[in-house]
N, C-alpha and C positions, 0 to 999 in steps of 0.2 A: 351261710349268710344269716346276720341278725332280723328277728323279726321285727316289723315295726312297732314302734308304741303304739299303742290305744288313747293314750293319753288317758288322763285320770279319769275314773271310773268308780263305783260301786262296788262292794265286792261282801261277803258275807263269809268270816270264817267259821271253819269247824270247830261245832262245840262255844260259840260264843251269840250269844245274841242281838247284838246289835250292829248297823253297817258300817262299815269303815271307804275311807277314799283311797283307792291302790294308785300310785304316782310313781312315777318315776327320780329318783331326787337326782338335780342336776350336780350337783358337786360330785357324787360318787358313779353315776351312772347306776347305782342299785335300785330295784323297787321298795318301797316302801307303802307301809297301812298306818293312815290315820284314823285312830275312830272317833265315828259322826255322836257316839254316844247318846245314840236314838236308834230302837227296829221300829219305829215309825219307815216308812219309805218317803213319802212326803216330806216327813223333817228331814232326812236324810237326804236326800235331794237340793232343799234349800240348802245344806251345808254344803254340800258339793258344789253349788252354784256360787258361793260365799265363797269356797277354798278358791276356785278359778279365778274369780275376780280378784281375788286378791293378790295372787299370783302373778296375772297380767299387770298389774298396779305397781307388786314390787320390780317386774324387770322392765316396765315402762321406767319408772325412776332411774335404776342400775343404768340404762341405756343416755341415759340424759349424763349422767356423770360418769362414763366412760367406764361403768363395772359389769 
């Protein structure tokens, strides 16, 4: 059985220094990293908070016109 998502989160890869957003992408069901292009944690956090909202915003819309 599949595990549930976490829904987007933080994540920090190997060898790289700054945070990235780990998500799930809905068109493909793969995860996917965006980076916050900050090892701030605080910036990176605000972007996180930015990526979500934003998110909710684009499938509020989609929802309105039937995508």
């Amino acid at each position: 059985m599949p595990r549930q998502s976490l829904g987007p989160r933080l994540v920090r890869r190997n060898g790289k220094p700054s945070f990235y957003v780990r998500y799930i992408d809905e068109e493909t069901g793969k995860p996917k990293d965006l980076s916050t292009g900050t090892r701030n944690s605080v910036e990176a956090q605000e972007f996180l908070e930015d990526f979500m909202r934003e998110r909710l915003r684009w499938s509020r819309l989609l929802g309105q016109f039937g995508g």
